[in-house]
Residue frames as a rotation matrix with the C-alpha (Angstrom) as fourth column:
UNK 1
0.274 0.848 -0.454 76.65
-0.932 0.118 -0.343 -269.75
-0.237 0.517 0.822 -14.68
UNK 2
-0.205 -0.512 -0.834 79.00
-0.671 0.694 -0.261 -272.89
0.712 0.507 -0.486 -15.65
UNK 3
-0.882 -0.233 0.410 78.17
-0.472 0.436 -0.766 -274.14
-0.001 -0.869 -0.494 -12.17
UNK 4
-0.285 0.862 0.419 74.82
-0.583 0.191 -0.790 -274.24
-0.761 -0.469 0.448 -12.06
UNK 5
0.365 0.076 -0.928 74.81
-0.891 0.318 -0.325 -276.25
0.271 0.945 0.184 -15.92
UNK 6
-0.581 -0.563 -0.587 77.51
-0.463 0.822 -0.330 -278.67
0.669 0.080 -0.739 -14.58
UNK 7
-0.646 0.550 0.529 75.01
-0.576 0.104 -0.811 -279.24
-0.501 -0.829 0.250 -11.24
UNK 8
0.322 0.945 0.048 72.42
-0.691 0.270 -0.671 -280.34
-0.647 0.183 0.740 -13.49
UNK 9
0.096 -0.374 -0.922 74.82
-0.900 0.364 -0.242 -282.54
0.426 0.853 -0.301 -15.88
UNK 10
-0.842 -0.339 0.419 75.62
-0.531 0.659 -0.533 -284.64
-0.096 -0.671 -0.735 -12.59
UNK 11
0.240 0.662 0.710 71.71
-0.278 0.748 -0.603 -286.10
-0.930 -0.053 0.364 -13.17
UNK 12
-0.883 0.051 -0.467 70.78
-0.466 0.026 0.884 -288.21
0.057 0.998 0.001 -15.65
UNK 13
0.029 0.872 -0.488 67.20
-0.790 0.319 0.523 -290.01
0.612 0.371 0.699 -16.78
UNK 14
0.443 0.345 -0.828 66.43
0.004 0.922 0.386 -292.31
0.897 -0.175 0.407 -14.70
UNK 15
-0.562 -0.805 0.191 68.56
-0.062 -0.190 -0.980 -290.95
0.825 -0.563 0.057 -11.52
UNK 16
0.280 0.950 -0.136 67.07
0.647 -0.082 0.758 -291.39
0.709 -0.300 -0.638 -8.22
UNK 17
-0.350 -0.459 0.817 67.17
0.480 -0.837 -0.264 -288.41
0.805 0.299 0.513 -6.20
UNK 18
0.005 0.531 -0.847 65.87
1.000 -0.005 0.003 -286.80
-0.003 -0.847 -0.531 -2.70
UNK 19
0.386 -0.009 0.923 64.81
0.212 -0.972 -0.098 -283.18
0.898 0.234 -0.373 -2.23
UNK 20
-0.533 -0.815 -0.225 67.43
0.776 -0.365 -0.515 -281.25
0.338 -0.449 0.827 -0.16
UNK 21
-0.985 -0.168 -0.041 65.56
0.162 -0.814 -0.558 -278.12
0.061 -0.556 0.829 0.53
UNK 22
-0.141 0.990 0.021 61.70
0.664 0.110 -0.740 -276.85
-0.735 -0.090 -0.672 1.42
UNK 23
-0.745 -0.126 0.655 59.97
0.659 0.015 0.752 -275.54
-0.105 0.992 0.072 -1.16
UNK 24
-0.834 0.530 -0.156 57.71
-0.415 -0.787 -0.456 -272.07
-0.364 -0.316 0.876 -1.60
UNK 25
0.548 0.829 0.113 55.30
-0.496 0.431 -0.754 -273.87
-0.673 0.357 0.647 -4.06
UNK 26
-0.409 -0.398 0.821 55.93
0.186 0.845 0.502 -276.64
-0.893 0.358 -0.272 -6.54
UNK 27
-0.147 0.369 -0.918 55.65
-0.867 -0.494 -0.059 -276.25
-0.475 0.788 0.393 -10.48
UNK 28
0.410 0.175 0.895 54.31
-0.036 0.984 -0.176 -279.45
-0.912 0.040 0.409 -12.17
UNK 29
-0.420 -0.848 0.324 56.03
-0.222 0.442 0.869 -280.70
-0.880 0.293 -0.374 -15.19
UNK 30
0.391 0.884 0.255 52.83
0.423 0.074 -0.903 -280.56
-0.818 0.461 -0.345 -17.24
UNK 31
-0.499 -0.387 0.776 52.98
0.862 -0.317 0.396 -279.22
0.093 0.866 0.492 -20.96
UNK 32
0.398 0.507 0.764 50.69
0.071 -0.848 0.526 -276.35
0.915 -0.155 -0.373 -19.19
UNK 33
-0.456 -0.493 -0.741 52.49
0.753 0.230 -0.617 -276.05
0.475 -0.839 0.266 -15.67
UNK 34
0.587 0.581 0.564 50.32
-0.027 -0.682 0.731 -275.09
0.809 -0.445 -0.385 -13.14
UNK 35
-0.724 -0.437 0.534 51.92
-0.515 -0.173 -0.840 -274.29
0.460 -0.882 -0.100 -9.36
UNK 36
-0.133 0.329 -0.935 50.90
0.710 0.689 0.142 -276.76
0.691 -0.645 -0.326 -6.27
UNK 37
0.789 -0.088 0.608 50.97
-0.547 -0.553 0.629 -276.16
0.281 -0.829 -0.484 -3.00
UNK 38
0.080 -0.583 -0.809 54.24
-0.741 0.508 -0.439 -277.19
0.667 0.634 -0.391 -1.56
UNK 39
0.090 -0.169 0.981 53.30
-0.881 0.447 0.158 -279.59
-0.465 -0.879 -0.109 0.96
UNK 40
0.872 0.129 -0.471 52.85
-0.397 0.750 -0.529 -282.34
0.285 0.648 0.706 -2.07
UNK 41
0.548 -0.831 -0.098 56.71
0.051 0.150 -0.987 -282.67
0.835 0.536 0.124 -1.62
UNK 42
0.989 -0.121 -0.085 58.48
0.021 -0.453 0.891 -283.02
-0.147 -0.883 -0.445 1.66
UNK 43
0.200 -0.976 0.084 62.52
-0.975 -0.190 0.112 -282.42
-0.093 -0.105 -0.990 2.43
UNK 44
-0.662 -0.260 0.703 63.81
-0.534 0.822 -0.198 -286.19
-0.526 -0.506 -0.683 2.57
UNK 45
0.585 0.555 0.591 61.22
-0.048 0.751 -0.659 -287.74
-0.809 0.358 0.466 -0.34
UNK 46
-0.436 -0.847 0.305 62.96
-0.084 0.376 0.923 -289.45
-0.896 0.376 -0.235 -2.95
UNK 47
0.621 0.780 -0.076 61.91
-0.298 0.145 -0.944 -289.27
-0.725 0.609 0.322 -6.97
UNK 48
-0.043 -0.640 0.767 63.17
0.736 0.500 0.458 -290.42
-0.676 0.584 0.449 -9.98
UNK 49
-0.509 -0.083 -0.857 64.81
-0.528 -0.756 0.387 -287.49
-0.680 0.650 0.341 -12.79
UNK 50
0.388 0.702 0.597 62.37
0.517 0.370 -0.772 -288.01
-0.763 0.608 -0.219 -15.82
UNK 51
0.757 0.128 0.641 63.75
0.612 -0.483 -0.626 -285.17
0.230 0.866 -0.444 -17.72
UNK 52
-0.261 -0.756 -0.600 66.42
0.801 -0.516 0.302 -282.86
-0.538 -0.402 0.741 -18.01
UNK 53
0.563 0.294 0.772 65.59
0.666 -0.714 -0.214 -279.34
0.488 0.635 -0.598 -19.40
UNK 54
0.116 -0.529 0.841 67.18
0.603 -0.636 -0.482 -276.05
0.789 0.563 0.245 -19.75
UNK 55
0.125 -0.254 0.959 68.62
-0.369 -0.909 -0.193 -273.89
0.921 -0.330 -0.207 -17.45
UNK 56
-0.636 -0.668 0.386 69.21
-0.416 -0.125 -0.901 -276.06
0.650 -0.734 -0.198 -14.89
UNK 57
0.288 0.953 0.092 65.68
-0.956 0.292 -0.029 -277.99
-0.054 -0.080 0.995 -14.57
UNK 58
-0.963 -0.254 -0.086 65.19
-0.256 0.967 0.015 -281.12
0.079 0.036 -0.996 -14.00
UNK 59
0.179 0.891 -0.418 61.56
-0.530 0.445 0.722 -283.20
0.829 0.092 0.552 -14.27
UNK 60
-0.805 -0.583 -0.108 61.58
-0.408 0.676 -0.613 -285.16
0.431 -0.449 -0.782 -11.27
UNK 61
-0.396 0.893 -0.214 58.67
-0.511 -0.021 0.859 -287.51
0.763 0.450 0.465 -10.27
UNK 62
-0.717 0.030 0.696 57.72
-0.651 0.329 -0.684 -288.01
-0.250 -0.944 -0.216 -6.64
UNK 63
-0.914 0.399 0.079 54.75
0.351 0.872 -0.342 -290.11
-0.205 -0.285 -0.936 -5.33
UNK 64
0.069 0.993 -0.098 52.29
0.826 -0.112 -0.553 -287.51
-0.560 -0.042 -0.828 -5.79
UNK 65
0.907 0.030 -0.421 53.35
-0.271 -0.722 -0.636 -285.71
-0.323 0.691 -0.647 -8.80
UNK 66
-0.110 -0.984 0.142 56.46
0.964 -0.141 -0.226 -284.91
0.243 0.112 0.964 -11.29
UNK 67
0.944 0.026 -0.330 57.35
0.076 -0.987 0.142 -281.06
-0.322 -0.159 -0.933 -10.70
UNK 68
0.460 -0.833 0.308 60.16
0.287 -0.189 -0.939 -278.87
0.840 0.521 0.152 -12.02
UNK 69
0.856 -0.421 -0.300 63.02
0.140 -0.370 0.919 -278.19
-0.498 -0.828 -0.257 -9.45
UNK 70
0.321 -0.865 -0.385 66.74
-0.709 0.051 -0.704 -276.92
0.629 0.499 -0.597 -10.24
UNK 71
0.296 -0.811 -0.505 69.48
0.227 0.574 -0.787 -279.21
0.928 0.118 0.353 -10.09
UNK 72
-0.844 -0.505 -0.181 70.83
0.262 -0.094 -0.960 -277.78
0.468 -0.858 0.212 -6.57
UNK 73
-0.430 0.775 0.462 67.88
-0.856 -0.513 0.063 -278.32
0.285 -0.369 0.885 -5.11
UNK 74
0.968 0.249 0.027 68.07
-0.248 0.944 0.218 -282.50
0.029 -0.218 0.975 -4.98
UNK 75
-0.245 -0.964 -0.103 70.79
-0.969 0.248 -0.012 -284.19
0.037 0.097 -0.995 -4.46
UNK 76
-0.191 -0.293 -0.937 72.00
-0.732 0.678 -0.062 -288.06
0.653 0.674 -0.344 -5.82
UNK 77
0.683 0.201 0.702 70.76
-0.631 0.648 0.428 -290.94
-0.369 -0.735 0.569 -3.78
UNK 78
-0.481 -0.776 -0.409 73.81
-0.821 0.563 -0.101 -293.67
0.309 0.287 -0.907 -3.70
């Protein structure tokens, strides 16, 4: 469990980021979160972290949406 906390400590606000893996469906970041479909989001687009939240969440905000993803699920653009 310490792993998957420290995974998500490595972002911070404002981080930009690329998604690493495909995705069954995409949850938006709304204060009602509704599921996408996940073509919105491909492997290889890049977003910026908007939020961090619990459990290993992260807010992250592509071109055509933010959506919730975990932490080992993007990885750190240098």
């Amino acid at each position: 469990m310490e792993q998957a906390d420290e995974s998500c400590q490595a972002f911070d606000t404002g981080a930009l980021v690329r998604l690493v893996e495909t995705q069954p469906y995409l949850k938006t970041a709304d204060p009602m979160p509704m599921l996408r479909p996940p073509d919105l989001v491909e492997v290889g687009d890049e977003g910026v972290v908007v939020e961090l939240r619990s459990r290993n969440m992260l807010a992250v905000r592509f071109r055509r949406g933010t959506f919730l993803l975990a932490g080992d699920q993007v990885a750190s653009v240098v």
